[in-house]
C-alpha positions, 0 to 999 in steps of 0.5 A, spaced: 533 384 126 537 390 129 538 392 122 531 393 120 529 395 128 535 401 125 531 402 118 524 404 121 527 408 126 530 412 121 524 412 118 520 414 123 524 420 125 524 422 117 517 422 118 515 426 124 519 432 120 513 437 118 513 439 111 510 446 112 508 450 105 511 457 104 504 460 102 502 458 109 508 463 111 506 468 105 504 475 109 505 479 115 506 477 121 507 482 127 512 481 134 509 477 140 514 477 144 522 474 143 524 470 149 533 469 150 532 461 152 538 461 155 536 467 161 528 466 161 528 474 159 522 476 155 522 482 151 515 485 149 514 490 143 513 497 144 506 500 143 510 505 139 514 502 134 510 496 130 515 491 128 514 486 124 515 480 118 513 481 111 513 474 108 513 476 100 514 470 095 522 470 094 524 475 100 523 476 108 523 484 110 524 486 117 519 491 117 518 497 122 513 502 123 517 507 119 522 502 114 525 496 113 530 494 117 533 488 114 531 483 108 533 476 106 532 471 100 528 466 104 526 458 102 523 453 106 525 446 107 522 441 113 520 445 119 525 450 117 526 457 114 532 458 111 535 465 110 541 464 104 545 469 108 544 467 115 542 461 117 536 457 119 530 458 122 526 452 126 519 453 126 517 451 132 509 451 131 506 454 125 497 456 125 494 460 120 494 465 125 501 464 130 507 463 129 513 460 134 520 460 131 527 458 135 534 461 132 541 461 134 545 466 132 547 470 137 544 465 142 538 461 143 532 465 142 524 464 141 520 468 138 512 469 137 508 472 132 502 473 130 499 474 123 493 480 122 491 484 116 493 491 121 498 493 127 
């Protein structure tokens, strides 16, 4: 008994794993707000420099109004956006229009974006 108790456990926690698709991701997405987890501090984007995320098919650019600021090798898997050189990111909630994702680092952060065709 305890063994098939054991078993769908498992497969209901694999269930509940969201498989978000890439092209949902495709596009640019501009920051909301970034909030450190562990001090509650919120930290909203200047007026004048529009910083955002491009989402192209293989590669994830940091961008400012000015350049880019940083780009990786992107894929993703589950509910998470692996970045080759850095780590993962968790999606924490991903609609056509918003999306929320938690990193950790260099300390638990939070960061909202919003997707929109101009700054």
């Amino acid at each position: 008994m305890k063994h098939i108790l054991g078993i769908l456990l498992a497969c209901a926690i694999l269930g509940c794993t969201q498989n978000h698709k890439k092209k949902a991701l495709l596009g640019n997405w501009y920051f909301v707000s970034s909030t450190d987890m562990e001090t509650g501090a919120v930290e909203l984007p200047e007026q004048d420099n529009v910083e955002f995320v491009r989402f192209g098919p293989d590669s994830l650019y940091l961008m400012s109004q000015s350049d880019t600021i940083n780009y990786f090798a992107w894929r993703i898997k589950g509910d998470s956006i692996l970045l080759n050189e850095f780590g993962a990111v968790y999606i924490k909630a991903l609609t056509k229009d918003q999306l929320i994702v938690e990193y950790d680092f260099f300390g638990m952060m939070r960061l909202e974006l919003t997707k929109r065709k101009n700054p």
